[in-house]
N, C-alpha and C positions, 0 to 999 in steps of 0.2 A: 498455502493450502487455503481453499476458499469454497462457502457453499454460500448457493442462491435461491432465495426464494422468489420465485414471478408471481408478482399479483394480475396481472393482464401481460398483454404485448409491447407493453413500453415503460411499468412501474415497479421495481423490485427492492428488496430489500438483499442485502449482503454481508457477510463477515469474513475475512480474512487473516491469515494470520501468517507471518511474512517472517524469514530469519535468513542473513545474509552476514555479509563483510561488508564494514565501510569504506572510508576512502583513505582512514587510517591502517585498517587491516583489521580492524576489530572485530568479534565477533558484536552482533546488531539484531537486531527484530523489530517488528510491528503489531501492533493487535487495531484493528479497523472492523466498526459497523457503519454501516454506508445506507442510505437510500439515493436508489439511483433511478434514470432518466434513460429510455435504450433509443434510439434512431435505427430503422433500420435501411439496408445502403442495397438491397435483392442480391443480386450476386457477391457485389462488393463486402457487404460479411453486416459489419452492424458496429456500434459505438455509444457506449453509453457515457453520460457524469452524475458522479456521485456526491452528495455531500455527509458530513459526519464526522462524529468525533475518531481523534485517533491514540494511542500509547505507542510513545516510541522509547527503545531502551537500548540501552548498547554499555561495553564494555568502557571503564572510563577512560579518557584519556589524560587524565593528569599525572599519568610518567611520564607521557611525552616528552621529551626536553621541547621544550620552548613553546608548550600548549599555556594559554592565557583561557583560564574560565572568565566566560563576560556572563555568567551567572542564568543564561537559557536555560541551560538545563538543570536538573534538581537532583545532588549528590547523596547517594546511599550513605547510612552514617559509618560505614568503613571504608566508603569512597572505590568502592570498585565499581559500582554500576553507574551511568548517569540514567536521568528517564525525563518524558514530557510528554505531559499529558496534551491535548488540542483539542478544544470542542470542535474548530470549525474545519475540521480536515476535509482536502477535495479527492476525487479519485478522475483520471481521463484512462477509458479502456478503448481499444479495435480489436474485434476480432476476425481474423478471415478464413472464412469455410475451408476446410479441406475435404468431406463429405457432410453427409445431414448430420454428426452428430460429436464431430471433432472439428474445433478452430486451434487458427495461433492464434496468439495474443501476447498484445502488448500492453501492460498499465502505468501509469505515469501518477502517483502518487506527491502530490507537493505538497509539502510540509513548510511552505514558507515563509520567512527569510533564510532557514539554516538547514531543514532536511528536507532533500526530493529524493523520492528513490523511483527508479526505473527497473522492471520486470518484463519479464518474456517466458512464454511457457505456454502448454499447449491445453485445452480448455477443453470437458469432454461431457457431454450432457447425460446426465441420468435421469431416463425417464419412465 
């Protein structure tokens, strides 16, 4: 789920809020404010980068058998959630027109060294 705000044709601000499966199987989410950067491509759709802090949280995985915490992330004191906070979170989005007022899109969220997450979904302007 995500809303944007445009300050002109190419500076916006944004907030997302992301909840998925990891690579565990875990339940996962994200909370992201972003200001971002838009290129626009004419036909080709358009592409923004964003910078900004991000919260990422997910189900913990220390039952895993044979999960080793190397201590990234920061454990609920009942140890079922892990979380990390990130000032410098990045966002890369495309999106490619289907009419004037629906794209696809793709965003590539990197969280790195340890979480990237990758999205797809269809983007609908309210104006």
């Amino acid at each position: 789920l995500t809303t944007e705000y445009m300050f002109n044709d190419w500076f916006s601000m944004k907030i997302d809020q992301v909840a998925f499966r990891d690579c565990a199987g875990k339940f996962a989410g994200m909370s992201m404010f972003n200001l971002r950067y838009t290129q626009d491509f004419g036909k080709g759709g358009n592409g923004s980068v964003g910078m900004g802090p991000f919260f990422y949280y997910r189900k913990s995985w220390i039952p895993i058998e044979g999960y080793v915490d190397d201590g990234y992330f920061k454990e609920s004191k009942n140890q079922d959630w892990q979380t990390k906070f990130v000032w410098y979170g990045g966002e890369l989005e495309y999106n490619y027109p289907i009419n004037d007022r629906v794209d696809l899109s793709t965003n590539i969220l990197p969280g790195i060294p340890v979480v990237v997450a990758v999205a797809s979904g269809v983007r609908t302007r309210i104006e």
